[in-house]
C-alpha positions, 0 to 999 in steps of 0.5 A, spaced: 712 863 290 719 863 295 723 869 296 728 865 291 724 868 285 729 871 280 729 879 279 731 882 273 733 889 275 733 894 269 736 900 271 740 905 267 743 909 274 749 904 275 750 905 282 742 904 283 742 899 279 747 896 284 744 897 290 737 894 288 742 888 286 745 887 292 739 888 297 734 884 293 740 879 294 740 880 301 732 878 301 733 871 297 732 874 291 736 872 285 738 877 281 740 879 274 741 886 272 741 890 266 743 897 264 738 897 259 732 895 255 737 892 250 741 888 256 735 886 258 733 883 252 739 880 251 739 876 258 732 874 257 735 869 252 738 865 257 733 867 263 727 867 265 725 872 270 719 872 275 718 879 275 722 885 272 723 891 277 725 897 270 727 904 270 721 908 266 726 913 263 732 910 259 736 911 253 734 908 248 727 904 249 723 907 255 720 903 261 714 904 258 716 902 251 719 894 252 713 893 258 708 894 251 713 889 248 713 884 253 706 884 254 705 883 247 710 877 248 709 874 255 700 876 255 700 877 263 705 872 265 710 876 266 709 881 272 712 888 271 714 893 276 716 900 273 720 905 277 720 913 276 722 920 278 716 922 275 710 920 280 704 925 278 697 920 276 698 921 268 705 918 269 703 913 274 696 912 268 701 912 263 705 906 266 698 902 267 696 902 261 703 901 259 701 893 261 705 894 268 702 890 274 706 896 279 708 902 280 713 906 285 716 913 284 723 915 287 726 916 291 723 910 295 725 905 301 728 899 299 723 895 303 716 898 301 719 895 293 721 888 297 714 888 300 711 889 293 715 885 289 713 879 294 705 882 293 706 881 286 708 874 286 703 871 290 697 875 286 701 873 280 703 865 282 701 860 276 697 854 280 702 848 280 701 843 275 699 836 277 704 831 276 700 824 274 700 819 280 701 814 274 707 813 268 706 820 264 704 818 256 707 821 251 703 817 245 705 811 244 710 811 249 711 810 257 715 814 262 715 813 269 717 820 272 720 815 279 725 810 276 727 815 269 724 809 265 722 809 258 718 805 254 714 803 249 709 797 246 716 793 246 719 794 252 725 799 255 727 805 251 734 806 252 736 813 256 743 816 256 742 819 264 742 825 262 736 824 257 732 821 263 735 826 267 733 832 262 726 828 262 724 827 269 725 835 270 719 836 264 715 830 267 715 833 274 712 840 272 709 837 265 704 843 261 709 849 264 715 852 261 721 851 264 727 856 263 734 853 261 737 856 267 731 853 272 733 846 268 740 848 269 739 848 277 734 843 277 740 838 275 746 842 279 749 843 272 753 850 273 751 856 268 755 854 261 750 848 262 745 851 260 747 850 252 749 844 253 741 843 255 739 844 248 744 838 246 740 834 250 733 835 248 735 835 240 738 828 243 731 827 247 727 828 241 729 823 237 727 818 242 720 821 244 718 824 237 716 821 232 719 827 227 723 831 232 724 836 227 715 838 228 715 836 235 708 833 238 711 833 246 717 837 247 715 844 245 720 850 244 718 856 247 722 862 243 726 866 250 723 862 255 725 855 255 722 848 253 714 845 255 713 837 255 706 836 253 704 830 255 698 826 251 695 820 248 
């Protein structure tokens, strides 16, 4: 994965917080951060990070605690790396068991963290879904992902351009969830677009459903974004 994966940095301690901020920024990260569990839970509604970079001790829910929720949440897709003060081995267990995927105790140098996000990454990059060589079936329905076309047995399916925009940017990684804000710069629309993608697919699927309200190929999937399934 690129340096261009999004971070969330969650961090009680303001000036830490903006520091990490402003040096993953300056590596080509992008970069999102939290004060704390509850931010972070209320950013994740609009993004979906690549990996979260979170303090262990914060008030409210600890590090420790909303790694165990996003685990039972995410499974494993969603790499954790916990910062702490606390660097004996029972702390350092305790966040494995956790569900964290890394572990780094402060104080701690801004380089050795970069390192190891990017070796996170790598281990933890989803194999890149093939895009058919052929127009992507969705039931009785054609799509050409190189034109924007859809079609059926009859003939062509009118699309308004943002329809077959939001369409081509789900058949061009079909089976893989797409956040909002990955679709949103997929189609250089600015943040405040984002909502404006969830118009669109409710528009989307009453072209390409057969009921839009119990959706056979494009799937919400709550807090991430949107999956297409293609299929006979």
């Amino acid at each position: 994965m690129s340096d261009d994966a999004h971070i969330l940095v969650v961090e009680d301690d303001a000036r830490l917080r903006e520091r990490l901020a402003r040096y993953l920024s300056s590596e080509g990260f992008r970069v999102t951060a939290a004060a704390d569990a509850t931010d972070a839970r209320a950013r994740m509604r609009a993004i979906l990070p690549d990996l979260i970079v979170m303090d262990v001790m914060m008030p409210g829910e600890t590090g420790l605690q909303m790694t165990q929720s996003l685990r039972a949440e995410h499974g494993h897709d969603l790499p954790v790396l916990l910062l702490t003060a606390r660097g004996a081995p029972e702390d350092r267990i305790a966040g494995f068991e956790a569900g964290a995927d890394d572990y780094l105790g402060k104080p701690f140098e801004p380089r050795e963290l970069v390192l190891r996000i990017r070796a996170l990454l790598r281990r933890t990059a989803p194999v890149a879904p093939s895009v058919p060589n052929g127009p992507l079936r969705l039931g009785p329905l054609s799509f050409d992902v190189e034109r924007g076309e859809l079609s059926d047995a009859d003939g062509p399916i009118r699309l308004t351009g943002g329809e077959a925009a939001l369409l081509s940017a789900l058949a061009g990684k079909p089976n893989a969830v797409l956040s909002r804000e990955d679709i949103a710069e997929t189609l250089n629309m600015d943040d405040s677009g984002e909502r404006a993608i969830d118009v669109q697919v409710t528009r989307l699927r009453r072209k390409i459903e057969a009921d839009p309200r119990e959706p056979r190929f494009l799937h919400t999937v709550r807090g991430r974004g949107y999956i297409l399934k293609p299929g006979i």
